[in-house]
C-alpha positions in Angstrom: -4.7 26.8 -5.1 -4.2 23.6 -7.8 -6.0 20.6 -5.9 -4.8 18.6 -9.3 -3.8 18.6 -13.2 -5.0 16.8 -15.9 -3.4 16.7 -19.3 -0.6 15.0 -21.4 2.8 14.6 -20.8 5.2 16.8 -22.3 8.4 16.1 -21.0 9.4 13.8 -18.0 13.1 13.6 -16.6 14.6 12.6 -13.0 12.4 14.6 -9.9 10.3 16.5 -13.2 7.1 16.3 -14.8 5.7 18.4 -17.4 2.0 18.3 -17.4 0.7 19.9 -21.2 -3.1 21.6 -20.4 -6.1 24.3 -22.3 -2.7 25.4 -23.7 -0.1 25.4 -20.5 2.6 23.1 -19.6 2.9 22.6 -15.9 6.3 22.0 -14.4 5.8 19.8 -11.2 8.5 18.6 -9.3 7.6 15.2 -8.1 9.8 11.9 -7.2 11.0 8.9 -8.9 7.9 6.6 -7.9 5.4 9.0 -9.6 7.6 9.0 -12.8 7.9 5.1 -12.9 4.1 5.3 -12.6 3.4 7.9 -15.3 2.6 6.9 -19.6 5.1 7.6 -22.0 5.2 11.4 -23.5 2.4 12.1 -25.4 0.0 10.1 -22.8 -2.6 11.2 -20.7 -2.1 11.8 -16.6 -3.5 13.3 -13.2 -1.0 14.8 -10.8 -2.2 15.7 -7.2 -0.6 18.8 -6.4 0.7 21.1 -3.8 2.0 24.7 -4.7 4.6 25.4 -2.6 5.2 29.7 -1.8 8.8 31.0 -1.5 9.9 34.6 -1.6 11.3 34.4 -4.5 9.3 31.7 -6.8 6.0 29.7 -6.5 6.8 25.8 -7.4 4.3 23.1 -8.0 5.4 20.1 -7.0 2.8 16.7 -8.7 2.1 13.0 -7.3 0.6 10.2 -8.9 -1.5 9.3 -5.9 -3.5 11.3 -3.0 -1.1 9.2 -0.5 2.0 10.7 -1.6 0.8 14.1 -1.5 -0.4 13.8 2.0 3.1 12.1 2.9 5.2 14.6 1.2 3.1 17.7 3.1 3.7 15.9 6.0 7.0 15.8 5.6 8.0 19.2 4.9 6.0 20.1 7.9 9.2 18.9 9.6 11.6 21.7 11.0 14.6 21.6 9.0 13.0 18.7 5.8 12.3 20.6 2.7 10.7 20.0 0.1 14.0 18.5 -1.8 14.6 16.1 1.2 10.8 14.9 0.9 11.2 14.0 -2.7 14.8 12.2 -1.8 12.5 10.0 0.9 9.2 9.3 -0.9 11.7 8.1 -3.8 13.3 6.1 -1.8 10.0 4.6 0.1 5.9 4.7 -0.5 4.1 6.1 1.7 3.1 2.7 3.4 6.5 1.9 3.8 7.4 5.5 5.7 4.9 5.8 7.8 5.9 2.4 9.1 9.2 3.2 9.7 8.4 6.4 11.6 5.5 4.3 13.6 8.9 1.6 14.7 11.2 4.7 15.1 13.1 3.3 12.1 15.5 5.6 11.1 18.3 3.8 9.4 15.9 3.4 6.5 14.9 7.5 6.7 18.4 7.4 6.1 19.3 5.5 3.3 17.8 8.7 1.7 20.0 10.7 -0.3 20.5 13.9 1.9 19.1 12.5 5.4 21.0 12.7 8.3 20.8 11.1 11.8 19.3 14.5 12.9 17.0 14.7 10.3 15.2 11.5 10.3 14.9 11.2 14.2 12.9 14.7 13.5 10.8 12.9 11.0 9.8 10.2 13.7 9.6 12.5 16.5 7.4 15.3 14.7 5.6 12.7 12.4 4.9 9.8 14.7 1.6 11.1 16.3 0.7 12.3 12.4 0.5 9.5 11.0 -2.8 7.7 9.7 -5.8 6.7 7.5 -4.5 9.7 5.0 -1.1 8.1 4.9 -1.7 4.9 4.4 -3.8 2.2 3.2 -6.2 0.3 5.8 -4.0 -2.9 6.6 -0.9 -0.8 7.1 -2.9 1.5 9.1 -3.5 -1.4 11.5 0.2 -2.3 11.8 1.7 1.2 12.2 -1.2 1.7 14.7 0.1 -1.8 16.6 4.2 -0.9 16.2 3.0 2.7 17.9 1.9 0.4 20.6 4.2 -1.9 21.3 6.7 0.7 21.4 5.1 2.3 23.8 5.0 -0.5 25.7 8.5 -1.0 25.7 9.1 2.6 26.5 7.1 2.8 29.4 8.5 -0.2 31.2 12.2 1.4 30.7 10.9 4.2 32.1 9.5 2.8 34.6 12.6 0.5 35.6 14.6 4.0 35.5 12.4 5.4 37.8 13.7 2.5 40.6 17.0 3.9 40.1 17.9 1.4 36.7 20.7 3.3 34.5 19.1 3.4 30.6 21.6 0.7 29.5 20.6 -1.7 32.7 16.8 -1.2 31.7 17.3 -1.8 28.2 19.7 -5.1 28.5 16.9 -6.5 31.4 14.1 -6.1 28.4 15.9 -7.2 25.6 14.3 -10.2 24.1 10.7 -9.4 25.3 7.8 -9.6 23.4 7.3 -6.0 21.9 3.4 -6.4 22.6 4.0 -8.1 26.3 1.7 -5.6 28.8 3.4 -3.5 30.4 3.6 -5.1 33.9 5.0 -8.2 32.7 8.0 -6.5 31.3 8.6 -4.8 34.6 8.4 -8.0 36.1 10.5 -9.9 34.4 13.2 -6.9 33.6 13.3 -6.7 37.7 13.5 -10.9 37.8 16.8 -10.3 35.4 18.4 -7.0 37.2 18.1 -9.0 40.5 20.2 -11.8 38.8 17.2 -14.2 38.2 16.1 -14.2 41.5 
């Protein structure tokens, strides 16, 4: 409904932005890193926003840039993240900085955020992880993530494949510690076998 609002600042305090327009004071909800970005009351400022519907109110929640908006709707997109958690996180991080840590599954640093849980942020990587791109983060950081995704997956499959020969999870994982993350895939077999035969 809103893509964005433009007018001065009325009134700024911790997760809250009041946006002054033709008259109208917008109340956006928004996190700490758009307030550290905004100008002092009285200044001028663009809010991306995303109305959010509940049964019982409408809320407009405001970022300072396109990337945080796209981060924060993909957040909340998450079974059991609300809007309230997405703030906590996108406080905490940028947007570069989570989509990183849900490309390398990092989920103590989802949960250094006030009010996320163990369960919460391993949704956030599993829901998020195949989500994640050009609108979340800046070209270079696209690249990474897009690399982490893939040397993780690397890793992953050779486990896999290890516990497919009859390997327990913790043998598998104790054979490829130490690897190189982006080692092909065959190699790590290889040399995960070489170590669960005792070097043989």
């Amino acid at each position: 409904m809103y893509y964005s609002v433009t007018g001065t600042v009325l009134h700024a305090e911790p997760y809250l932005a009041v946006i002054g327009c033709c008259g109208v004071g917008y109340k956006c909800m928004t996190t700490l890193t758009t307030l550290s970005c905004l100008p002092p009351v009285g200044g001028e400022a663009t809010l991306y926003t995303h109305l959010n519907v509940r049964e019982d109110a409408l809320d407009l929640y405001g970022f300072y840039t396109q990337a945080e908006l796209n981060a924060f709707k993909m957040l909340i997109g998450v079974s059991g993240v609300g809007p309230k958690s997405a703030l906590a996180i996108l406080s905490d991080m940028t947007p570069d900085k989570l989509a990183l840590c849900i490309a390398a599954g990092d989920s103590k640093s989802l949960r250094a955020a006030p009010g996320i849980g163990p369960k919460a942020a391993q949704r956030i990587i599993l829901e998020c992880k195949d989500r994640i791109g050009a609108s979340e983060l800046s070209g270079e950081m696209s690249e990474v993530a897009s690399q982490l995704r893939h040397e993780t997956t690397n890793m992953s499959e050779a486990a896999s494949a290890l516990a497919a020969l009859g390997y327990s999870p913790t043998e598998a994982a104790q054979a490829l510690a130490g690897l190189a993350a982006d080692m092909p895939v065959e190699d790590m077999i290889k040399h995960g076998l070489k170590a669960l035969s005792g070097g043989r």
